[in-house]
C-alpha positions in Angstrom: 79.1 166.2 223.0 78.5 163.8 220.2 78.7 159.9 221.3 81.0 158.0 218.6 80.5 154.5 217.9 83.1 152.3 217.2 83.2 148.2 216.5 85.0 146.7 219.5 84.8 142.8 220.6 86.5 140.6 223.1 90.2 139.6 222.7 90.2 135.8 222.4 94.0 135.3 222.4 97.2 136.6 223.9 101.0 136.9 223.1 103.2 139.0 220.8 102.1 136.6 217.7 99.0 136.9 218.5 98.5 140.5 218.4 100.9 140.7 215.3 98.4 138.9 213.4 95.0 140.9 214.3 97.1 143.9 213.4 97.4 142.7 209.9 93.7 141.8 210.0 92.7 145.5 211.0 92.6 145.0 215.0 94.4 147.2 217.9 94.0 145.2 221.0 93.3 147.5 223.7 91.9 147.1 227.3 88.4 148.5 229.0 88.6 149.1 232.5 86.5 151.3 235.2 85.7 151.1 238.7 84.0 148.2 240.2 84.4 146.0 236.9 87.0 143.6 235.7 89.3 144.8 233.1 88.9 143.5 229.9 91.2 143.0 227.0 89.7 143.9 224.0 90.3 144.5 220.1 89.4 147.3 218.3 88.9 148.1 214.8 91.8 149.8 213.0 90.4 152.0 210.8 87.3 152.9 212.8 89.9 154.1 215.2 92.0 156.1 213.0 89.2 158.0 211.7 89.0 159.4 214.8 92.4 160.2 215.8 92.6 162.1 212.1 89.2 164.0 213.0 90.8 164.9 216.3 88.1 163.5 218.2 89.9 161.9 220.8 88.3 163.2 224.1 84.9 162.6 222.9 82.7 159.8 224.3 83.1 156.2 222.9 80.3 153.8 222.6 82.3 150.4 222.3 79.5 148.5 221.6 80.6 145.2 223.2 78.2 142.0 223.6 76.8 141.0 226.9 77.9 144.9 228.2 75.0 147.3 228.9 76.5 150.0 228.8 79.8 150.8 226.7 80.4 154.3 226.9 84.4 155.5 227.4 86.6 158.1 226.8 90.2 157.3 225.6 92.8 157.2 228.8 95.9 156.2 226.7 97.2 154.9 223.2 100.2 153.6 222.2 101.9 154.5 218.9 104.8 154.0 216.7 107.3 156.8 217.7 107.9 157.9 213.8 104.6 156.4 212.1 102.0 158.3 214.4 99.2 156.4 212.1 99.9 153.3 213.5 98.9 151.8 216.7 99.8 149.4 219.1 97.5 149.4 222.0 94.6 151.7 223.3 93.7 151.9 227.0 89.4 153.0 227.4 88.4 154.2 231.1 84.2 153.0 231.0 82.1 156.7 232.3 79.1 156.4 234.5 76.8 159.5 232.8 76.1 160.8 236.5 79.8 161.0 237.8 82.0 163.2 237.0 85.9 162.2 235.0 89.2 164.0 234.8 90.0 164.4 231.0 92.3 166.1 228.7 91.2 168.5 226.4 93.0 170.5 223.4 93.9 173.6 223.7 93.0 175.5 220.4 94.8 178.8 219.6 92.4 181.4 217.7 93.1 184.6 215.7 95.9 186.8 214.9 97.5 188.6 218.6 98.1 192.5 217.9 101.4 191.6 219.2 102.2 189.8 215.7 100.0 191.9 213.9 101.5 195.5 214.6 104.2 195.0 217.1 106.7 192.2 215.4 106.5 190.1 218.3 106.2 185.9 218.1 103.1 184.3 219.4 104.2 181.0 222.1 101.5 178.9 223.7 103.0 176.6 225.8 100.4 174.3 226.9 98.7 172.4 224.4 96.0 170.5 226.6 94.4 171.3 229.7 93.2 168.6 232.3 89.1 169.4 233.0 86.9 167.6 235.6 83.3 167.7 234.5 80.2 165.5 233.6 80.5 163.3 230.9 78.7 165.1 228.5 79.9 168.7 229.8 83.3 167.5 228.4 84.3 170.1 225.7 85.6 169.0 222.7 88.7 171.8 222.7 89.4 175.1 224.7 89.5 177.7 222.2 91.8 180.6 223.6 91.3 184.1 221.5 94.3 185.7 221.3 93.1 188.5 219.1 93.8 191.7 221.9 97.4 189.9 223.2 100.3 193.0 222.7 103.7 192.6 223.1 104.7 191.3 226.5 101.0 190.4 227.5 99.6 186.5 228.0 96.9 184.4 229.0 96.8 182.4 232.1 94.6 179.3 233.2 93.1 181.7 235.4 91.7 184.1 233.0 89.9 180.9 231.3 86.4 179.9 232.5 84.1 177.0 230.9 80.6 176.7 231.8 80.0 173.3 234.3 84.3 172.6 233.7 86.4 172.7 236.7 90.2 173.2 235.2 92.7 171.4 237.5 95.8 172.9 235.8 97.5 175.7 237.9 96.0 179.0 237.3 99.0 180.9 236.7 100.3 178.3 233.7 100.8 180.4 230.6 98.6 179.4 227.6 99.6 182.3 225.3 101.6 184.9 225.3 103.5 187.3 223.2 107.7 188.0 223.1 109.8 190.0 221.5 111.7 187.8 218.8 115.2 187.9 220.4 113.5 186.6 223.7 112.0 183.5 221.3 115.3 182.7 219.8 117.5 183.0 223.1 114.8 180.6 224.2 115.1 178.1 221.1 118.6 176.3 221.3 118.8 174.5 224.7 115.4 172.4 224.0 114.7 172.8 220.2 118.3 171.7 218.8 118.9 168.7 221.1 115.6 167.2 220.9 116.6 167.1 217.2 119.6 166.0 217.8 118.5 162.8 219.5 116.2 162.5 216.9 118.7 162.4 214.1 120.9 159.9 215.9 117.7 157.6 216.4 117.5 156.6 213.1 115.2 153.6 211.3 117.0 151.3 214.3 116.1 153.5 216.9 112.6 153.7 215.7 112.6 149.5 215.3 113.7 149.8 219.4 111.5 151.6 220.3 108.7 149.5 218.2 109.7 146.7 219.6 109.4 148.6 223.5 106.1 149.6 222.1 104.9 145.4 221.8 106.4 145.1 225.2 104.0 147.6 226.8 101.5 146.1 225.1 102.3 142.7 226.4 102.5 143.7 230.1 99.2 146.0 229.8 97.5 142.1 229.2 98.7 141.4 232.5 96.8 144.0 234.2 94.6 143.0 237.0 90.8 144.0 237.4 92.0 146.0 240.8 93.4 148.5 238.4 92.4 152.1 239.7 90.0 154.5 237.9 92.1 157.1 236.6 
């Protein structure tokens, strides 16, 4: 898996104001942790880091390049975002890899062809699970699972079990569904419970909702300064 670079360098203040203003400059603090170090907070740069979230490269490797630090490379354990504007970030958490151990990641799950289902049979194509969580070695970590659902026919699906990825370990139950197809009344009996109150609570949000929750976002941020170096590898 390709190594990404990106310009990273040690946090040298602390506080709401504080971070408000290396935002405006182009900075998302963040923190670098692993085990057997001392957490660190740490700023990253903005638009280095949205070039990666827009290529979808978020479970490659991350070289943060800091001074003084031998060795640099992460994966992404958790970012912080505004709840509406998912461009803009608030606070990134990076878990330091040793190349020789192996790390629990989450990896895309990418949904491939056209299921005969669809095709020939009117069904509805549903997949579920969107991300799968994968123990492996560093650089065994795939980049997506790609799940072909090309042969699925009405009523048929794909499990976690039928999956397998060469030097991967898949944590995930095996009998979670990853695709399957359904006949269309079956999709739309299915639809109004979840789908029409999530969008409900949306709607009610609103632009003062959203500011709420921004400002919940700055909070998190805030406490994740506080973290202590005994924080547990993930």
């Amino acid at each position: 898996m390709e190594i990404i670079n990106l310009k990273a360098r040690v946090k040298t203040g602390s506080g709401k104001s504080y971070n408000r203003k290396i935002r405006k400059e182009g900075w998302i603090p963040a923190v670098y942790y692993g085990h057997g170090m001392e957490t660190k907070h740490i700023e990253i740069d903005a638009r280095e880091f949205a070039a990666i979230v827009r290529a979808n490269k978020t479970t490659h490797l991350i070289n943060l390049n800091l001074p003084d630090e031998k060795d640099t490379s992460t994966v992404i354990k958790e970012i912080q975002r505004h709840v509406l504007k998912d461009n803009i970030f608030y606070h990134v958490d990076f878990q330091r890899v040793a190349m020789d151990e192996k790390i629990t990641v989450q990896c895309p799950v990418h949904i491939v062809g056209t299921a005969t289902g669809v095709k020939d049979e009117s069904g509805i194509l549903q997949h579920p699970k969107r991300a799968l969580t994968v123990e492996c070695l560093p650089v065994d970590i795939p980049e997506h699972v790609e799940i072909d659902v090309s042969d699925l026919h009405m009523g048929e699906s794909i499990h976690v079990k039928d999956i397998s990825i060469p030097n991967v370990e898949i944590k995930d139950s095996e009998e979670e569904v990853l695709a399957v197809v359904v006949h269309p009344q079956a999709a739309i009996e299915e639809v109004p419970v979840s789908a029409e109150g999530e969008e409900g609570a949306e709607g009610e949000e609103g632009e003062e909702g959203a500011e709420a929750k921004e400002g919940k976002k700055e909070a998190d941020s805030e406490k994740s300064e506080g973290k202590q170096s005994d924080k547990s590898d993930k």
